[in-house]
C-alpha positions as CSV (number, residue, x, y, z in Angstrom):
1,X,0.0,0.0,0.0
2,X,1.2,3.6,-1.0
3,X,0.8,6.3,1.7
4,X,1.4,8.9,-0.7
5,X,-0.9,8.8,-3.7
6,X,0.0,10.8,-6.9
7,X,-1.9,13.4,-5.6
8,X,0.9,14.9,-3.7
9,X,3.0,15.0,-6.7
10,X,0.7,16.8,-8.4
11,X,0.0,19.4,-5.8
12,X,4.2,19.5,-5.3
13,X,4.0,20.2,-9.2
14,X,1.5,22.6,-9.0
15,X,3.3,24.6,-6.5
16,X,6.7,24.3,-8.3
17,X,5.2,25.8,-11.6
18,X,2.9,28.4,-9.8
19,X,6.3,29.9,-8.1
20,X,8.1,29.7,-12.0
21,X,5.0,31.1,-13.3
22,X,5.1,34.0,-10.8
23,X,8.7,34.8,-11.8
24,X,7.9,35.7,-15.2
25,X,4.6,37.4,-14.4
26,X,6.6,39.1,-12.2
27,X,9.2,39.8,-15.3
28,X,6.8,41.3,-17.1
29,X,5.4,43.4,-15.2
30,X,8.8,44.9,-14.1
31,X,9.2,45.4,-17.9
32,X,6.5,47.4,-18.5
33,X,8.3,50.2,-20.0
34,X,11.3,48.7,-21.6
35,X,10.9,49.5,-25.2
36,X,10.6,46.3,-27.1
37,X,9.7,44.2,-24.5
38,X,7.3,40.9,-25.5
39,X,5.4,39.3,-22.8
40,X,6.4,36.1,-21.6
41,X,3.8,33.2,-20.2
42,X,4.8,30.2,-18.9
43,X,3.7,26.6,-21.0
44,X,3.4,23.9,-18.3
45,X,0.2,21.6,-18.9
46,X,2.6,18.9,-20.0
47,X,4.2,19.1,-16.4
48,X,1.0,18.4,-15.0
49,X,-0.7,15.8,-16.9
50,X,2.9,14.1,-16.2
51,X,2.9,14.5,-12.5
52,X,-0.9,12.8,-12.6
53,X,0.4,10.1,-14.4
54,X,-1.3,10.9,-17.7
55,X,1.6,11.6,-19.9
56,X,0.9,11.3,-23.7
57,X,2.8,8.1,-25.2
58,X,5.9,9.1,-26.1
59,X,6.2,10.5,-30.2
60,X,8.7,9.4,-32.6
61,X,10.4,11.5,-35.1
62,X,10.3,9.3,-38.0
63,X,11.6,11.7,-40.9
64,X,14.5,14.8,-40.4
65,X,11.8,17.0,-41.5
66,X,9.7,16.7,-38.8
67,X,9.6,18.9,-35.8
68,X,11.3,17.2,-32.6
69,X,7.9,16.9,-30.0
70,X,9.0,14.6,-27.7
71,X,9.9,16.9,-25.3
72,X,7.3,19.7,-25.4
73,X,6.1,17.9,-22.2
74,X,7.3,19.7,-19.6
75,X,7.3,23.5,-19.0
76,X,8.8,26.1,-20.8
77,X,8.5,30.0,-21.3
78,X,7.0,31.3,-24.2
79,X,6.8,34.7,-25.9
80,X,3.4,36.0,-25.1
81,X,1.9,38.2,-28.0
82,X,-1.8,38.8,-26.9
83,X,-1.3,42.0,-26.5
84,X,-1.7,45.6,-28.2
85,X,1.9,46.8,-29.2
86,X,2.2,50.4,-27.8
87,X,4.6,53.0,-29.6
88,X,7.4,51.9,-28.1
89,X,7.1,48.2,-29.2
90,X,6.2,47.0,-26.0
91,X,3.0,44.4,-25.4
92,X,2.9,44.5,-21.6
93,X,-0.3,45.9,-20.4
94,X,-0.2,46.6,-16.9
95,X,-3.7,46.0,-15.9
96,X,-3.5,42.6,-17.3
97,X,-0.2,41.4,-15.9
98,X,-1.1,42.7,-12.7
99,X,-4.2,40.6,-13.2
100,X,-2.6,37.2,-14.1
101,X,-0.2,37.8,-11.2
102,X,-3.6,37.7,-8.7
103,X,-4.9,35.1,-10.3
104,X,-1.5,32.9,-10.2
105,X,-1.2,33.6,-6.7
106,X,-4.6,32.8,-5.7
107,X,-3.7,29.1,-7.7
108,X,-0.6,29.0,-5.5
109,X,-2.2,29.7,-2.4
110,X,-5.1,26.8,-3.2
111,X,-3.2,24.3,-3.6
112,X,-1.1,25.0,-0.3
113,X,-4.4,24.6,1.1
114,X,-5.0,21.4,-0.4
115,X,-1.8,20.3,0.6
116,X,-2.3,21.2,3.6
117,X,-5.9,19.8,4.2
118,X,-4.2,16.4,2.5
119,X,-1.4,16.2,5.1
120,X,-3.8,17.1,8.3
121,X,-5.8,14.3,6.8
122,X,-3.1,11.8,7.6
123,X,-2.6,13.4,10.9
124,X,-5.7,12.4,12.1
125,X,-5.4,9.0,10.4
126,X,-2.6,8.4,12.0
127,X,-3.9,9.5,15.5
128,X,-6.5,7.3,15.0
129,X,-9.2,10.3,14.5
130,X,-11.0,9.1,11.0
131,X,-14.4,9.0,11.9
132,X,-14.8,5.6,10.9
């Protein structure tokens, strides 16, 4: 019997990428006003479906041609061009990052809940506390 199920990996996951994904949110928001700039987001749904054990099966390139997939699985930063170029060349609105970095923290902040909720859980399990 497993004590841990693959839920705990997933919420350790979940954290991990939530604190990278606050990094660049946080990178973009400090480059508001650097001419040129591009937004920057942070690709991770591979990481996750990996963590849960749901991986796709794995590719293989079969001619040079072909573009090299097999590892767009885990997370990666990506150039973020939703938005409205200003004068100066930059995308970054400032309402919007600002936005994505409260609603990244909020997802950080959940899943420490959940963590924690799992681990007092197996507190009281092991106390001998489970209600049944």
């Amino acid at each position: 019997m497993k004590l841990f199920d693959k839920t705990f990996d997933a919420i350790e996951k979940k954290l991990d990428l939530t604190l990278q994904r606050h990094s660049v949110l946080s990178s973009n928001v400090a480059n508001a006003d650097t001419p040129n700039y591009t937004a920057r987001e942070l690709n991770f749904a591979g990481e996750l479906r990996k963590a849960l054990g749901d991986a796709p099966e794995n590719v293989t390139k079969t001619h040079p041609q072909h573009m090299d997939i097999s590892s767009s699985t885990g997370s990666h930063i990506v150039l973020d061009h939703s938005g409205a170029r200003g004068a100066d060349g930059n995308n970054v609105d400032l309402d919007i990052a600002m936005g994505k970095l409260s609603s990244n923290a909020a997802k950080y902040r959940g899943a420490a809940e959940l963590l924690s909720m799992k681990v007092r859980i197996l507190r009281m399990a092991a106390r001998g506390r489970g209600g049944i």
